[in-house]
N, C-alpha and C positions, 0 to 999 in steps of 0.2 A: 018435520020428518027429515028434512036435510040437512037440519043442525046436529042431529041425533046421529043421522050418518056419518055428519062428519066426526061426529066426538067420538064414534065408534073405530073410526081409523086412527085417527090423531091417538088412542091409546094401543094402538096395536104397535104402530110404530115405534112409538116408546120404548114399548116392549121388548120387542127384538132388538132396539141397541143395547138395553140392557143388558139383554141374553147373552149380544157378542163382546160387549166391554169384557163381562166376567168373564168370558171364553179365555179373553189375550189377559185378562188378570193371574188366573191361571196358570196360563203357559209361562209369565214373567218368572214366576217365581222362583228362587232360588231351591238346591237339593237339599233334602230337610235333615241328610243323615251330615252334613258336616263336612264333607269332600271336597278338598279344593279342586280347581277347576285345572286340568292339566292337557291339554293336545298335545295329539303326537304326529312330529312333522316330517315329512317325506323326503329324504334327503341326500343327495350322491356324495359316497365315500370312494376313499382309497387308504391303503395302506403305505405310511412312508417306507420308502428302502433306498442305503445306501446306494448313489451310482457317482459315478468322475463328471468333473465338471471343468471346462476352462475356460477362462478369461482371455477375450481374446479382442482387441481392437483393430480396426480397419482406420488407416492413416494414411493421407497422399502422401508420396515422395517420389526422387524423379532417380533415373538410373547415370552414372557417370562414367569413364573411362577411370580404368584404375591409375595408367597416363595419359597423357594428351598432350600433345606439341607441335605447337608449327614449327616444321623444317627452317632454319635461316642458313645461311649462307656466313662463316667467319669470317670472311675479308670481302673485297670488292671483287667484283670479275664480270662475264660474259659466257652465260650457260653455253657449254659446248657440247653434251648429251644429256638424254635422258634415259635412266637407266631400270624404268618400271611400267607398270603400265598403273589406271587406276583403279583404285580400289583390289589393289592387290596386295597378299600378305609377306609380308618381308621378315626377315630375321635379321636381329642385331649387328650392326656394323656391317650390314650389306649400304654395296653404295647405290645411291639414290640420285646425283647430280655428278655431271664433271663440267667442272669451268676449264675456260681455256689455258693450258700452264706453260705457254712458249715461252714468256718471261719470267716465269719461278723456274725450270727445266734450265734455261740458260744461266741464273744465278745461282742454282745447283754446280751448274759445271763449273762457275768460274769459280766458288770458294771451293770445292773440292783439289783445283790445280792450286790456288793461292796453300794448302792445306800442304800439297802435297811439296811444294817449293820451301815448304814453312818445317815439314820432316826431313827435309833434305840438308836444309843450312842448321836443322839442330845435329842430325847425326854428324855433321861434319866437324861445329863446334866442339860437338864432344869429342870427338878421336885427337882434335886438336891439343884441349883440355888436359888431356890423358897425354899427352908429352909437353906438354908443360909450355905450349907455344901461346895457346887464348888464354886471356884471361879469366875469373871465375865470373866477372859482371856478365864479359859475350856468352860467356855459355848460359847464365840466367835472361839474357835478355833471349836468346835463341828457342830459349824452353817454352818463357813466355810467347812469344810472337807466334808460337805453335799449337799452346793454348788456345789464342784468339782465334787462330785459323780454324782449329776441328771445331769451333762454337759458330763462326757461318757457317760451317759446312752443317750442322744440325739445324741453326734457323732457317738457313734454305731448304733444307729437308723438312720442317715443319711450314713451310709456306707452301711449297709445293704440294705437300698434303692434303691444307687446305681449301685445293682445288677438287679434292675429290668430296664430296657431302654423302653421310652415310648414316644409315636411320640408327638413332639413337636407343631405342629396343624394337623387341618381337612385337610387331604390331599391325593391322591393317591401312594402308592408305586412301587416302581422301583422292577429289579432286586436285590434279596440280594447277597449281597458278600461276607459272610462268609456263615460256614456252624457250624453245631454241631461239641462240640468237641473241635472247634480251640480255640486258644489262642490269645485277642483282646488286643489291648491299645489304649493309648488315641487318637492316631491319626490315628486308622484303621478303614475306613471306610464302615460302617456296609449295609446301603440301604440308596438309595435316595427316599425325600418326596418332592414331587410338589402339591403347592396347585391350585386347575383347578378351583375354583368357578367362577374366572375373571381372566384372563390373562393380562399381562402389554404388550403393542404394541409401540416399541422402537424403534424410525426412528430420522433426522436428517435431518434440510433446510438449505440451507445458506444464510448469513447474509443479502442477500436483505428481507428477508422474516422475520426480524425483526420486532417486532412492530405488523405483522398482526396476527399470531395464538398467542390466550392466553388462561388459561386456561377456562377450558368451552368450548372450540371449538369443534364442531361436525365432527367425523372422519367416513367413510364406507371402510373398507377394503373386499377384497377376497383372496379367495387362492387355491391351485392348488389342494387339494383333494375335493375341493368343488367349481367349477368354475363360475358356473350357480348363486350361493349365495352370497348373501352381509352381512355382519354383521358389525354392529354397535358399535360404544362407544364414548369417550370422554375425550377428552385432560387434563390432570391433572396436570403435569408438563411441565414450558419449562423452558430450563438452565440460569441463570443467565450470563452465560459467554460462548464466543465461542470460538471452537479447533481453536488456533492461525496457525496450519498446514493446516487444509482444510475450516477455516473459514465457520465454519460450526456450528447450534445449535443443541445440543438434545431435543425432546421431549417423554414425553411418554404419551400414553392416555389407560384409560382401555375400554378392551371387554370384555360382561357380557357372560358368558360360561357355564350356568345352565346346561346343558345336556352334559357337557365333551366332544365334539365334536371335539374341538380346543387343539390343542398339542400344550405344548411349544416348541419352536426351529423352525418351520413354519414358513417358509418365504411368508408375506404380501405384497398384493400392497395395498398403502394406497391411495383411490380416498377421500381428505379433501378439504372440503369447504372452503375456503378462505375467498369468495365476494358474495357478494348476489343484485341483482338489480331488482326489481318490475315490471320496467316501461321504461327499456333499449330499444337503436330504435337499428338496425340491420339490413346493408345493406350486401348485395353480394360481394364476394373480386371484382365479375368483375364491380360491380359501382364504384370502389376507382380507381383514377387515381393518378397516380404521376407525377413528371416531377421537372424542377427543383426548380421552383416558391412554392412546395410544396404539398400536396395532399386536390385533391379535387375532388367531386361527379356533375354529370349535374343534372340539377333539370329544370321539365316542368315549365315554369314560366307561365310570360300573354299570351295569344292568340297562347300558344304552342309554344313559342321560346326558346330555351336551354338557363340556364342560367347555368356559370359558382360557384359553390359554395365551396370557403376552407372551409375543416371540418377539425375538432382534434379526432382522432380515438382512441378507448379503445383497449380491448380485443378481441381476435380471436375464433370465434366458429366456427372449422370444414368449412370452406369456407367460412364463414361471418364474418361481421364485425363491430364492435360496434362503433356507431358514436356517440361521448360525447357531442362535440358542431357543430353549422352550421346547424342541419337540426333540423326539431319538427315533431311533430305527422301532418300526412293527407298531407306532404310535396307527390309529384309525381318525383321520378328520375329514371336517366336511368340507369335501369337494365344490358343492352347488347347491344352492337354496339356504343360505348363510341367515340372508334376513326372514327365516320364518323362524329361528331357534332365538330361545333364551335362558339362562342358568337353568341346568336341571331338566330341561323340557326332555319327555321320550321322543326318541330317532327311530325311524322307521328305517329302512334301506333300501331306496328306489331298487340300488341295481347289486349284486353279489359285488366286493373291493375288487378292483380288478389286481392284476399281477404287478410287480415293479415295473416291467418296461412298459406296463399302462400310462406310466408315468409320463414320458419321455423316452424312454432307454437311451439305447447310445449311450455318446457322451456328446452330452450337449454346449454347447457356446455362448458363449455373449459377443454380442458388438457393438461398436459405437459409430 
């Protein structure tokens, strides 16, 4: 009897896998009308539309005095005033130093009397001359010797001068470095003058960037005591020739500095314009696919089937990306969920295309 039970289960069981094999045999089965197998995938769109676009790089460089010069002193002497205070703004040819001038004052006087003894004995010469008493030599040597006189009377008048030191343009001053009293020469340097009207902004690209900034080119920098501000100017020089070391160009461009604000020696970031585009198309980095065929974007084509599209891409904005050829304006691609589509498959449309400035609007930038 309990072999008989057992062979009564052992076929039941059987049974029922039977049952459920054929179930899932069933269910495998392919559709018998012939239909290929097609899903339809779920996927965020936009519509391209033109918008402007610019290229725009951030570059250290530092700020300079358009001049700068330390005060010297022409000759030797012993500062006898000071005629500023510091850091105060001066204008050209005001004076700034007087050395002591007892001994150029007194070589003034004595070639001005030698000058004046020297017109005295020509005019006499000649009345002479003029009756036929001197001869033509005395009146040439009288002419001369008067010559020589008016010529110290100007060297002492340019050494006297001397003593007076006067700022070489419109400029702010530094700290002075001398004081009263001391004893100066030619090569001690007395105060430095910066001129602030406009600042020279002295940066450096390398050699890929040939050919695009020339002069004229529009620059905005900022800087760290002023974060929030932009300030303006404009490319003026670029080097004819690059550092064979860092392969690299100089430029400089100026910045207008009306109200002294801007110190030279300030370290700049220079945000420069490069590129400019009007009418640039600008998709999402998550549209761009690569692989190894090369990169390319799905575009809704007829009747909402993904179409496959190589594009050649530009420049990078902050997570987008500028599409040069392959797609045009009112083109429809897929924004997000790239890797669920393949040639041909139907697109669903998570969300209505949004508007252009869904895009990004503005005009957006690049940087480096």
């Amino acid at each position: 009897m309990r072999l008989e039970q057992g062979g009564e289960r052992g076929g039941s069981r059987a049974w029922a896998l039977g049952f459920l094999l054929g179930l899932a045999a069933c269910g495998s089965e392919a559709p018998t009308d012939g239909a290929p197998f097609s899903p339809v995938a779920t996927v965020e769109v936009a519509t391209l539309q033109p918008e402007p676009l610019r290229n725009v790089v951030e570059i250290p460089g530092q700020l300079e005095s358009e001049h700068t010069v330390w005060v010297r002193s022409e000759i030797e002497g012993i500062i006898g005033s000071i005629e500023f205070d510091e850091g105060q703004e001066v204008e050209a040819e005001q004076i700034l130093f007087r050395l002591r001038d007892d001994e150029q004052t007194a070589r003034l006087r004595e070639a001005e009397a030698e000058l004046a003894l020297a017109e005295e004995v020509h005019r006499r010469t000649q009345k002479l001359a003029n009756q036929n008493v001197s001869s033509a030599a005395q009146l040439d040597r009288a002419r001369a010797e008067r010559g020589i006189a008016r010529a110290r009377v100007e060297l002492a008048r340019v050494q006297l001068e001397r003593t007076r030191i006067p700022a070489p343009f419109t400029g702010v001053l530094g700290a002075r470095a001398v004081s009263i009293g001391e004893r100066v020469g030619e090569e001690t340097q007395l105060v430095q003058l910066d001129s602030l009207d406009r600042l020279q902004l002295v940066f450096s690209l390398p050699e890929v960037a040939v050919g695009i900034v020339q002069p004229g080119a529009p620059v905005r920098i900022r800087v760290a005591p002023y974060p929030e501000e932009r300030f303006d100017g404009e490319v003026f020089f670029v080097s004819p020739t690059l550092d064979p070391l860092g392969r690299r160009m100089v430029l400089k461009a100026w910045i207008p500095n009306p109200d002294g604000r801007l110190r030279p020696g300030l370290f700049a970031t220079i945000e420069a314009e490069i590129e400019r585009r009007e009418d640039a198309l600008i998709v999402p980095e998550t549209a761009v696919v690569h692989d190894v065929d090369g990169i390319y974007v799905w575009r809704v084509g007829d009747d909402d089937a993904a179409e496959r599209v190589p594009v050649v891409v530009g420049l990078h904005v902050d997570g987008r990306v500028e599409v040069r050829e392959g797609l045009q304006a009112g083109d429809e691609i897929v924004t997000a969920g790239t890797h669920k589509l393949q040639e041909g498959a139907a697109i669903e449309r998570a969300t209505p295309p949004p508007p252009a400035h869904a895009m990004g609007g503005g005009e957006p930038e690049t940087g480096s």
